[in-house]
C-alpha positions as CSV (number, residue, x, y, z in Angstrom):
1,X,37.2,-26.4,18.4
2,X,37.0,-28.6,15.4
3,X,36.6,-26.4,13.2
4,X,39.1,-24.2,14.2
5,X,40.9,-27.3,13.5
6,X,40.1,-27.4,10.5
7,X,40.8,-24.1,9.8
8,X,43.9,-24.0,10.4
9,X,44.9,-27.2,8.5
10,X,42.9,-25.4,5.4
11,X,44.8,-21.9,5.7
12,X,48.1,-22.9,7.5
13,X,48.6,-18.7,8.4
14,X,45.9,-18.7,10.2
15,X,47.9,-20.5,13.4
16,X,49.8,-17.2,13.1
17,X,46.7,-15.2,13.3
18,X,45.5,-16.9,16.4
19,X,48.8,-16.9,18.3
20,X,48.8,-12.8,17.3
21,X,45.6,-12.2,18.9
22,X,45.8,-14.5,21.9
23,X,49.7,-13.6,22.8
24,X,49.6,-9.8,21.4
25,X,51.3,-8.3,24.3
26,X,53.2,-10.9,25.4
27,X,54.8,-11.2,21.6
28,X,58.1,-9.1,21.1
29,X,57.8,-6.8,18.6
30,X,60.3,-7.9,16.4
31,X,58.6,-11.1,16.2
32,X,55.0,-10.0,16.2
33,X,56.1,-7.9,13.0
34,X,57.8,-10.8,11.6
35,X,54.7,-12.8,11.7
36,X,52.3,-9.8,10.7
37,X,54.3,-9.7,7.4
38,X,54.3,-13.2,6.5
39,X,50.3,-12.8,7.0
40,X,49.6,-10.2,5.4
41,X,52.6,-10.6,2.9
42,X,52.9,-14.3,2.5
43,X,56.2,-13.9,2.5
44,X,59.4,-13.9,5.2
45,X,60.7,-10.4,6.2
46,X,64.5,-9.5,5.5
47,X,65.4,-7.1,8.3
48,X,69.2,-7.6,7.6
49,X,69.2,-5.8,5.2
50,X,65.5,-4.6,4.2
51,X,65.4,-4.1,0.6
52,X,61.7,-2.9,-0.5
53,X,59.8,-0.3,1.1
54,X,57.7,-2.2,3.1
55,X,60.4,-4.3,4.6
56,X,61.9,-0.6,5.3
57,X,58.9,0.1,6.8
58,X,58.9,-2.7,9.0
59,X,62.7,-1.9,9.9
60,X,62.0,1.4,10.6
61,X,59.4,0.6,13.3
62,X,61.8,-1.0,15.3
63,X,64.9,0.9,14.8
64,X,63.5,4.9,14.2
65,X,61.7,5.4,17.7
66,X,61.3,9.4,18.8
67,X,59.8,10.4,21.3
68,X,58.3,13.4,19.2
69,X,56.8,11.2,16.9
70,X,53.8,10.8,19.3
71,X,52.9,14.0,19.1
72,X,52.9,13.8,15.0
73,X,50.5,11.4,14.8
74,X,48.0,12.6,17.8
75,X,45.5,14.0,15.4
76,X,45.3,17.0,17.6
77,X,48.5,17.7,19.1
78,X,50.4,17.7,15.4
79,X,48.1,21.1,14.4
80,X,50.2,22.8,17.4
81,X,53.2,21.2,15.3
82,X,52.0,21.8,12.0
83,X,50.9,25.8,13.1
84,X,53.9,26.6,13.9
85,X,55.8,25.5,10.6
86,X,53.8,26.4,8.4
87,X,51.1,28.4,9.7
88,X,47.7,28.5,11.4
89,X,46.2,29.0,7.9
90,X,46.3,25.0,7.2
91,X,45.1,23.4,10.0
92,X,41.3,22.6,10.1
93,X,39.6,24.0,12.5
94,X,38.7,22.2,15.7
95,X,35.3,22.4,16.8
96,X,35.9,20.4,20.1
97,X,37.9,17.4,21.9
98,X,36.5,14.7,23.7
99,X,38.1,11.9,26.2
100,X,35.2,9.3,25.6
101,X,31.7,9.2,23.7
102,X,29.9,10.2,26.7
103,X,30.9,13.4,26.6
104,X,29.8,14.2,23.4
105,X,26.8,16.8,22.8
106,X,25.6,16.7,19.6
107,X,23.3,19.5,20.5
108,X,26.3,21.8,20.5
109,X,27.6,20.7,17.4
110,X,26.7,22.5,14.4
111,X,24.6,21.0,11.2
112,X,28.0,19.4,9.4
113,X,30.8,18.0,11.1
114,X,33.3,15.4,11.3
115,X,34.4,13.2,14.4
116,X,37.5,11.0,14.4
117,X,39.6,9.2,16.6
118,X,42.8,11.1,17.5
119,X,44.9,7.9,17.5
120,X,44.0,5.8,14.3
121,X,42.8,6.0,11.3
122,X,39.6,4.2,11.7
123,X,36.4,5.8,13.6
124,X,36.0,8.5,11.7
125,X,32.0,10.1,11.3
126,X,31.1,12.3,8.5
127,X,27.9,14.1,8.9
128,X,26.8,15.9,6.1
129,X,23.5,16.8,8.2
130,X,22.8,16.4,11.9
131,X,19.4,15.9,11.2
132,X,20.1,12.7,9.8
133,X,22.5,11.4,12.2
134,X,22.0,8.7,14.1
135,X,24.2,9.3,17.2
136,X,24.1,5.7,18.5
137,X,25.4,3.9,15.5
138,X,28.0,7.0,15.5
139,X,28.8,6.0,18.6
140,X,28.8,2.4,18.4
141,X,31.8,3.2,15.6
142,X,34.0,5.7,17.4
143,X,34.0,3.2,20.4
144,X,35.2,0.5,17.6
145,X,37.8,2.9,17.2
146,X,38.6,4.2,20.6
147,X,39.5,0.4,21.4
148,X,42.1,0.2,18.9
149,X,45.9,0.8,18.7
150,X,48.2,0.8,15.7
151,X,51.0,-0.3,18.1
152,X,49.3,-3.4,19.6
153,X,47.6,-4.1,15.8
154,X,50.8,-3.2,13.7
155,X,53.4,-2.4,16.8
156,X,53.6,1.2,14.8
157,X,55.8,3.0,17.6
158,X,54.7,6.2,17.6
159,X,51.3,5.4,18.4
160,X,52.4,3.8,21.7
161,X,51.6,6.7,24.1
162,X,49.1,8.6,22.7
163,X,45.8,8.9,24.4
164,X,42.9,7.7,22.4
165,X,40.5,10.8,22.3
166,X,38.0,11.9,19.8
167,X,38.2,15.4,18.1
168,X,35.2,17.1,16.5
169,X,36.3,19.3,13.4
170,X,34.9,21.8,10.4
171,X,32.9,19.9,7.8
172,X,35.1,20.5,4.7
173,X,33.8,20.6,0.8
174,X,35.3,20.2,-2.2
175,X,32.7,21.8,-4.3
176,X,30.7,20.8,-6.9
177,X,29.4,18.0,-5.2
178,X,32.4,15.9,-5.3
179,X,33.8,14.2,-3.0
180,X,37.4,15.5,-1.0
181,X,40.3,14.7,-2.8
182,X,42.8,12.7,-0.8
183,X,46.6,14.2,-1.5
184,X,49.5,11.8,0.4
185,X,53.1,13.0,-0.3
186,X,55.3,10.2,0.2
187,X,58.4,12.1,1.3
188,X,62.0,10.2,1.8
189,X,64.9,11.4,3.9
190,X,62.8,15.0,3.6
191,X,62.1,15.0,-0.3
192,X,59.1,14.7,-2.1
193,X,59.1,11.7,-3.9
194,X,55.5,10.6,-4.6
195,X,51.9,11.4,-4.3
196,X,49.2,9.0,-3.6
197,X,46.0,10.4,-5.0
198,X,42.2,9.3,-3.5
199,X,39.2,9.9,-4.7
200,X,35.6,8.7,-3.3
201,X,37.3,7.5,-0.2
202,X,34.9,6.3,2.8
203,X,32.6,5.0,-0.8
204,X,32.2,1.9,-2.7
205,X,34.1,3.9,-5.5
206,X,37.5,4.2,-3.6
207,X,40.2,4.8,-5.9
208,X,43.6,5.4,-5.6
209,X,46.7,6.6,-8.1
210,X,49.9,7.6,-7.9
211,X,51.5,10.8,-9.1
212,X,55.3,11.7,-9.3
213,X,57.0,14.4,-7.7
214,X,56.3,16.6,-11.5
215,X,52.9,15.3,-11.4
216,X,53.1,12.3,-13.8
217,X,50.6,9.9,-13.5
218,X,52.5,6.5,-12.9
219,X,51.7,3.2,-13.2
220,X,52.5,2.2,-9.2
221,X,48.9,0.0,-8.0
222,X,48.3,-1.4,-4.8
223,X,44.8,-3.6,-5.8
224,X,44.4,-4.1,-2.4
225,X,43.9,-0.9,-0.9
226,X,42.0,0.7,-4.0
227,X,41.5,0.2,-7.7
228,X,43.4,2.9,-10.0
229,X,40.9,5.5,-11.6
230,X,40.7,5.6,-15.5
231,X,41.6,9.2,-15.4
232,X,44.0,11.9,-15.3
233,X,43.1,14.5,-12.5
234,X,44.6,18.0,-13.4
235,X,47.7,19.1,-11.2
236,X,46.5,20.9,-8.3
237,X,47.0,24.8,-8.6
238,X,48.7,25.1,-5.6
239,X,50.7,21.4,-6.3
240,X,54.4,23.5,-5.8
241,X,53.3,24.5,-2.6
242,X,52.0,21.4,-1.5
243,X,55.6,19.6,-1.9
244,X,57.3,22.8,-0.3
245,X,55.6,22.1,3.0
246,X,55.4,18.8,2.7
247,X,59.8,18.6,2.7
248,X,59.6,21.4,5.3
249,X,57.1,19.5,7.6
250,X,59.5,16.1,7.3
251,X,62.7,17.8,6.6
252,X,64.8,15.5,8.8
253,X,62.4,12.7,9.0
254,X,63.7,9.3,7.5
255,X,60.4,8.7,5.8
256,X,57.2,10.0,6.0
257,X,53.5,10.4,4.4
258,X,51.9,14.3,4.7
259,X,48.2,14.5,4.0
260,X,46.5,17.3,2.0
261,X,43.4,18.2,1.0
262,X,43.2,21.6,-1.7
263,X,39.7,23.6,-1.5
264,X,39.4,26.5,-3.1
265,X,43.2,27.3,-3.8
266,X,44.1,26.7,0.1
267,X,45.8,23.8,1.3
268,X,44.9,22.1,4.5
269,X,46.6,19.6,6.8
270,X,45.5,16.3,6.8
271,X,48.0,14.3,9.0
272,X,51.8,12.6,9.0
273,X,51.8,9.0,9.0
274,X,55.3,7.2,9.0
275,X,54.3,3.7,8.2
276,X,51.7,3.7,4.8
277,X,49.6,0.9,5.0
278,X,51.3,-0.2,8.2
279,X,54.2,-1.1,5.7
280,X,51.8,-4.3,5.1
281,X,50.0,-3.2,1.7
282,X,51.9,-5.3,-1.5
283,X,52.5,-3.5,-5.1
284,X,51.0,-5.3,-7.7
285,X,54.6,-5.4,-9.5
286,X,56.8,-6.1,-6.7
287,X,59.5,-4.0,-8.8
288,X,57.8,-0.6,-7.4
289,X,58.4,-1.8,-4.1
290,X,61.6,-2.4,-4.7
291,X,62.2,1.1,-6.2
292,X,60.8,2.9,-3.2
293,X,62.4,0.8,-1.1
294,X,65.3,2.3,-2.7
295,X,64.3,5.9,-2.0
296,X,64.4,5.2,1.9
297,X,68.2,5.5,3.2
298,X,68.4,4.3,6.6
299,X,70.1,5.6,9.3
300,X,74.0,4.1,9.6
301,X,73.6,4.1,13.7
């Protein structure tokens, strides 16, 4: 006890951080968020009005709540979504579904796969070769996962009813032995406004950059989430395409992130997420935020 204590004199946030984990669901959500941003942010949120995108973020998780939006970010149920937009010719293919780990048989897997959770973004397996697994610790991690909920962690709406599940899908390549590259098109009010690029990701060499809607490197960083790259990456051959889909997919969406990955000249879904970063990642120069804070128009009622 006393040197929880002590803690809390030391780092006078960390009050906030026990009173999160201790009252999560008794917490309203308004106030649970306004205490997640000051953690995380170390800074007050302005709800009336939000100005920067991550206060717009925050705004919007209280105040932009479909029903539909469930089924967006269910990992599995959006390919039914994003098949019938676009096409079955972007959705990676699903190998199998699963309610816990128990039900998992490895044995029917084939030699490369990937297992994630359906309902966040962590407990995610990638096995390059089954021979090398080790199917306890990949278990041990997609439980991790299984136990966790954007809503209660964030209060991101969407995630609210959605059953955790794990789904098994096609081991994708890049080719050449490097890594997939990560394309996230930041759309607002259904244009394309952005890209977030990653390289390395799930490595020690994580990077991340941003492009502009012409495919301009920019000089947006977010040090926290992943250092900028040194380089220039060529636009995408297929990069026209990629925005075209990505406005049709949130076409009358308030704001929303679509997830790409280009092998071989085809694109391939990834997944929408309506709250980057959980609206809780700062700019380095708090002038970006500002700007696409701008880009988001909110609804009038």
């Amino acid at each position: 006890m006393s040197s929880i204590i002590k803690k809390i004199y030391k780092e006078p946030n960390y009050s906030l951080y026990l009173l999160m984990k201790l009252f999560a669901r008794q917490i309203s959500d308004e106030r649970f968020i306004r205490w997640k941003y000051r953690l995380k942010m170390h800074q007050s949120l302005h709800l009336d009005p939000p100005k920067t995108f991550n206060e717009k973020l925050q705004w919007l998780k209280l105040h932009d709540q479909h029903p539909e939006y469930s089924q967006f970010v269910d990992k599995y149920e959006v390919k039914k979504y994003v098949a019938q937009i676009i096409g079955e010719q972007h959705i990676i293919p699903t190998l199998a579904l699963f309610n816990s780990v128990e039900e998992i048989d490895f044995a029917k897997l084939p030699l490369q796969f990937v297992l994630k959770c359906t309902h966040n973004s962590g407990g995610i397996v990638i096995c390059k070769d089954k021979k090398m697994l080790n199917a306890d610790k990949a278990k041990r991690k997609l439980n991790r996962g299984l136990s966790k909920n954007p809503f209660w962690t964030n209060r991101e709406y969407p995630y609210k009813s959605v059953k955790p599940r794990i789904i098994a899908e096609q081991y994708m390549e890049q080719g050449g032995g490097e890594s997939l590259r990560d394309y996230k098109v930041l759309c607002f009010n259904g244009k394309a406004k952005l890209i977030e690029l990653h390289l390395n990701r799930y490595t020690d060499h994580h990077t991340q950059d941003f492009y502009d809607a012409e495919w301009n490197k920019t000089t947006i960083s977010q040090g926290g989430y992943g250092a900028t790259s040194d380089i220039v990456v060529p636009r995408p051959e297929n990069f026209d395409e990629m925005i075209q889909l990505s406005e049709l997919l949130t076409k009358d969406m308030v704001h929303c992130r679509v997830d790409w990955y280009s092998i071989k000249g085809q694109l391939y879904f990834g997944e929408l997420t309506f709250f980057d970063g959980g609206g809780l990642n700062p700019f380095d120069d708090s002038n970006d935020d500002l700007m696409l804070g701008e880009w988001i128009k909110l609804p009038t009622n």
